[in-house]
Backbone as CSV, one residue per row, in Angstrom:
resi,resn,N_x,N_y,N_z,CA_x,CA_y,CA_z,C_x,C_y,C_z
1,UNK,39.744,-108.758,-3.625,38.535,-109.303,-3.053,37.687,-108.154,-2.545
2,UNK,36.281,-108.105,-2.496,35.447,-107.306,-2.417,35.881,-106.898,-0.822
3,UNK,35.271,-105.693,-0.501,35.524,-105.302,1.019,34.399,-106.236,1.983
4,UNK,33.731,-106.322,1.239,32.782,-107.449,2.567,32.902,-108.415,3.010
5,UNK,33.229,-109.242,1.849,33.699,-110.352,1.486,35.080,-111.129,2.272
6,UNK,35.987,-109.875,2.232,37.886,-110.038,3.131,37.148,-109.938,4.086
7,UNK,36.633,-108.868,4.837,36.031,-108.692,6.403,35.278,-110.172,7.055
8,UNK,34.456,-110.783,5.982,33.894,-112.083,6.102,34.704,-113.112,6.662
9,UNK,35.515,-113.388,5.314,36.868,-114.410,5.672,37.609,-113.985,6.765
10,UNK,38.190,-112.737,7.207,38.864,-112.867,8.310,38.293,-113.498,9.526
11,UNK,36.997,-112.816,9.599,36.632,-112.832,11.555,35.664,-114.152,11.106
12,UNK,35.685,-115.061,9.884,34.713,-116.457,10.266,33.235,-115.590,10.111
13,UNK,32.857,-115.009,9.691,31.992,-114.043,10.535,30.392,-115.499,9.393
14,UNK,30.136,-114.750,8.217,28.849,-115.521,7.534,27.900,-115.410,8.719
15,UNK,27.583,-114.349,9.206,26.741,-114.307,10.891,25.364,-114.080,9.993
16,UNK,24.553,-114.852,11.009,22.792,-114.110,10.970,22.863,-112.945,11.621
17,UNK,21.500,-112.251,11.514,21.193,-111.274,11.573,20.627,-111.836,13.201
18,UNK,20.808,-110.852,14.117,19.909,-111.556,15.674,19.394,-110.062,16.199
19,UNK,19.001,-109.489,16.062,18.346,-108.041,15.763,18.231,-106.987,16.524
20,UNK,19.658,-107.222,17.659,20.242,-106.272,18.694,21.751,-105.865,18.338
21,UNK,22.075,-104.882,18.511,23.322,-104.258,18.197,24.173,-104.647,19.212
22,UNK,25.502,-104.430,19.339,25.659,-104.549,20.611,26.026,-103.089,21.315
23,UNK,26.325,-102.761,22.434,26.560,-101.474,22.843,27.353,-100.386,22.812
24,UNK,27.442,-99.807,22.091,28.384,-99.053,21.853,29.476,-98.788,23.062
25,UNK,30.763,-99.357,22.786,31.680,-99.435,24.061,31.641,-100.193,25.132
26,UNK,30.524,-101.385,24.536,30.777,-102.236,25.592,32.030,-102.438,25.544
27,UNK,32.362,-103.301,26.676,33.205,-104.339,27.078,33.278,-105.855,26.856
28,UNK,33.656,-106.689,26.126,34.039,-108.196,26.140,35.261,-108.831,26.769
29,UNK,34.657,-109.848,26.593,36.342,-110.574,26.837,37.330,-111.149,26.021
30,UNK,38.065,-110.636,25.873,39.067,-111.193,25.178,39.880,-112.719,25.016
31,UNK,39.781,-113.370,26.381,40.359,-114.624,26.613,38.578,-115.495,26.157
32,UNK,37.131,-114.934,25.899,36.242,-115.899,25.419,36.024,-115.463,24.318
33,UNK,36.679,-114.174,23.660,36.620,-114.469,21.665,37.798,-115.044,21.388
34,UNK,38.712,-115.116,22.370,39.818,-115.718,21.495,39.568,-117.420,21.319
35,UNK,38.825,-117.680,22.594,37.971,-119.807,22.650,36.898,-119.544,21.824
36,UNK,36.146,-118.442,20.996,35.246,-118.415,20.126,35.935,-118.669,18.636
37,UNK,37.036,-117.841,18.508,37.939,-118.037,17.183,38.593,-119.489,17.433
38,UNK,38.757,-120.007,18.448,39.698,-121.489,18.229,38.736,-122.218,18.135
39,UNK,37.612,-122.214,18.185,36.207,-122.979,18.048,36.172,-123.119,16.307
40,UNK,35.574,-121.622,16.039,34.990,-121.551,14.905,36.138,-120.786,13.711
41,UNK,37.101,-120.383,13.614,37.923,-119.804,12.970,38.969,-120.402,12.481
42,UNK,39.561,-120.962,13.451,41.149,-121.110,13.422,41.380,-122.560,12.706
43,UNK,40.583,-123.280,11.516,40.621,-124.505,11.306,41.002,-123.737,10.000
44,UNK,40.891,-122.335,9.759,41.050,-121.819,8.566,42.373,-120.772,8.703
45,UNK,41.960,-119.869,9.724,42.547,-118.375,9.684,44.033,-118.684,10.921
46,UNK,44.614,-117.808,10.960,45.591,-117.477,12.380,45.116,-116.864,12.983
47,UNK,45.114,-117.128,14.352,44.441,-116.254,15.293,45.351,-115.773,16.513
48,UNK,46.457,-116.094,16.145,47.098,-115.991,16.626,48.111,-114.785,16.538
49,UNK,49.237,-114.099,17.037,49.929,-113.224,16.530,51.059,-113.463,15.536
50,UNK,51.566,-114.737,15.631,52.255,-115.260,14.943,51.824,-116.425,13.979
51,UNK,52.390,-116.973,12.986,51.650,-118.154,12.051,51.612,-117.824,11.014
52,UNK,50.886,-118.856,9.718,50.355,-118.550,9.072,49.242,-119.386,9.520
53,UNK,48.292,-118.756,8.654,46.464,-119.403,8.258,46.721,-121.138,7.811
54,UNK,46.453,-121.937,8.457,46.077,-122.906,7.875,45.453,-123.536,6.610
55,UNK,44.839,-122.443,5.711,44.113,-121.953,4.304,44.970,-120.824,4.133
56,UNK,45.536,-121.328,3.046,46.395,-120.078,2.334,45.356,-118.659,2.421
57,UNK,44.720,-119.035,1.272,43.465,-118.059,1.164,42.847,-117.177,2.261
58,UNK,42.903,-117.800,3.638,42.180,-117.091,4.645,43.391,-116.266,5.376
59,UNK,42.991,-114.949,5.340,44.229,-113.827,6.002,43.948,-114.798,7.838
60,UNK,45.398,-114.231,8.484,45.437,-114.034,10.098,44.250,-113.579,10.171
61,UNK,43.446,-113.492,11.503,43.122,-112.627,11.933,43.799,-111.495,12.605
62,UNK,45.036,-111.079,12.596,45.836,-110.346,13.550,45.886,-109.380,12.239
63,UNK,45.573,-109.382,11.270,45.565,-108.392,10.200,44.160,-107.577,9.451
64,UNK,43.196,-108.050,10.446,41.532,-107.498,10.249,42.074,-105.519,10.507
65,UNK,42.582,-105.479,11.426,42.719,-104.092,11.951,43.602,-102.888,11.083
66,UNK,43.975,-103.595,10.101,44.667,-102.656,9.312,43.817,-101.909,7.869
67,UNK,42.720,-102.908,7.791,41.703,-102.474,6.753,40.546,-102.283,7.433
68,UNK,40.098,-102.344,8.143,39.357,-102.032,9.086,39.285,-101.546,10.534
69,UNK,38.688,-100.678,11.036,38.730,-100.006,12.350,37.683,-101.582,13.116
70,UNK,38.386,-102.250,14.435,37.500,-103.349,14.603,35.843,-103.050,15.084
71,UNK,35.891,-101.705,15.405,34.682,-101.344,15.792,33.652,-101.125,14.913
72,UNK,33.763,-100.761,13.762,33.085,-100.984,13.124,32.418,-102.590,12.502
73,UNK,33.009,-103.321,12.920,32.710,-104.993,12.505,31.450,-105.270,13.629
74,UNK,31.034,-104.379,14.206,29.837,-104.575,15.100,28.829,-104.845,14.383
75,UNK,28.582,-104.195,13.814,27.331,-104.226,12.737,27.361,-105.178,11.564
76,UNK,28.287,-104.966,10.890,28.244,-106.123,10.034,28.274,-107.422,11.135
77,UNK,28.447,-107.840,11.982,28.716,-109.826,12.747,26.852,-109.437,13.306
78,UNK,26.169,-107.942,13.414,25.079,-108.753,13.583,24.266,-108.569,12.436
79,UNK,24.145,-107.591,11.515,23.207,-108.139,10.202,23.574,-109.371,9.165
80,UNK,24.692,-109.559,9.520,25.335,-110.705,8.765,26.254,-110.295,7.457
81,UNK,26.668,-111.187,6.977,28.158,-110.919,5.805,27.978,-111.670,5.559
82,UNK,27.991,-111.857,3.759,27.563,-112.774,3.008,28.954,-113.126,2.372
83,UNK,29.548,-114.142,2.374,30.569,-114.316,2.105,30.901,-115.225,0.627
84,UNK,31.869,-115.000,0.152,32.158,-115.608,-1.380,32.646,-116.944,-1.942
85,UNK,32.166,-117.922,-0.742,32.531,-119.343,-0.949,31.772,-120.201,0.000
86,UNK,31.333,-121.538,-0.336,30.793,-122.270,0.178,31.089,-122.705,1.897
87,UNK,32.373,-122.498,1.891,32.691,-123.460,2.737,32.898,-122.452,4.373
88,UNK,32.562,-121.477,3.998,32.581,-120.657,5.654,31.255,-120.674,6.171
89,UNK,31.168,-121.311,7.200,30.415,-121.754,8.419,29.340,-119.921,8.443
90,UNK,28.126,-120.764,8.537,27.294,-119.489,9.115,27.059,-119.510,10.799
91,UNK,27.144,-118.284,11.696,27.048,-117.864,13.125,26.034,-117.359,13.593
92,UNK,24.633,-117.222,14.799,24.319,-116.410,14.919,24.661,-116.142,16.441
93,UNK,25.203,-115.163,16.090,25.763,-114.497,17.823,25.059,-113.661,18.379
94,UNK,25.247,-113.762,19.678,24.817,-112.963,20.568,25.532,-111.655,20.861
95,UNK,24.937,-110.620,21.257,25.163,-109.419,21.760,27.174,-109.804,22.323
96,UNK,26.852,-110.214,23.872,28.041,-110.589,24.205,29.267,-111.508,23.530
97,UNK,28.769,-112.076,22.633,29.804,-113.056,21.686,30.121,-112.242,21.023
98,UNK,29.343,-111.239,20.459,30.167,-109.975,19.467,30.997,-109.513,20.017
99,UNK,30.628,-109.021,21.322,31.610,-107.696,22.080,32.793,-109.040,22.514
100,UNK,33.049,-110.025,22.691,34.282,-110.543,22.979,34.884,-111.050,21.878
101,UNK,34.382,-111.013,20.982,35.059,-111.664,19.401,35.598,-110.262,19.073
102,UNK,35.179,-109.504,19.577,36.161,-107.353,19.048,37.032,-107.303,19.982
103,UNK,36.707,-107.633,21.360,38.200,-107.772,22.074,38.883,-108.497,22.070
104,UNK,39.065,-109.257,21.480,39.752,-109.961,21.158,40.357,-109.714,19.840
105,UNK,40.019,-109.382,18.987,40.190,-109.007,17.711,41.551,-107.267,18.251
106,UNK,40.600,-106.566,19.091,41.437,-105.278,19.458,43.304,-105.590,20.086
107,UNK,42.784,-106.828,20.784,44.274,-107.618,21.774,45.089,-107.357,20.896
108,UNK,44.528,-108.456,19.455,45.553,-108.106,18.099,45.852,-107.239,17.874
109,UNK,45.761,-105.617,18.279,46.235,-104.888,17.316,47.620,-104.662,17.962
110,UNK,47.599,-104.751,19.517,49.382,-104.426,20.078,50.356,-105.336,20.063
């Protein structure tokens, strides 16, 4: 699968573009991306550390961090990711919904 495309499917992402970055090193929260992924993610993906994905097809999210550094997913969740199937939900997030959907995403990596 294309590299944009896996990055897509993992984090739910199909985001609009909302035309602020977020800050380099901010801070999020981790306990409100992880109620952002059980919202919008987890009807597909694992978000959990353990599981599988509910959709074969859709990786954990606890496995974004091994093909990707999560910091870099800043930029792509705000210009958006165009993703390779109908059925993933489009997002447009805010500054702070980014930075807690990466800490949360980071929790996963220990």
């Amino acid at each position: 699968m294309a590299r944009g495309r896996w990055a897509a499917g993992l984090v739910c992402a199909g985001l609009l573009a909302f035309g602020s970055m977020p800050a380099a090193g901010q801070d999020g929260s981790a306990a409100a991306g992880r109620a952002f992924a059980e919202r919008h993610c987890a009807r597909c993906h694992a978000i959990g550390r353990t599981g599988a994905s509910p959709q074969p097809a859709a990786p954990p999210l606890r496995e974004l961090h091994r093909r990707y550094p999560v910091e870099q997913l800043a930029e792509a969740f705000a210009e958006g990711v165009v993703t390779g199937h109908a059925g993933m939900p489009e997002f447009q997030l805010e500054v702070a919904q980014i930075n807690d959907l990466l800490a949360f995403l980071r929790s996963l990596e220990r």
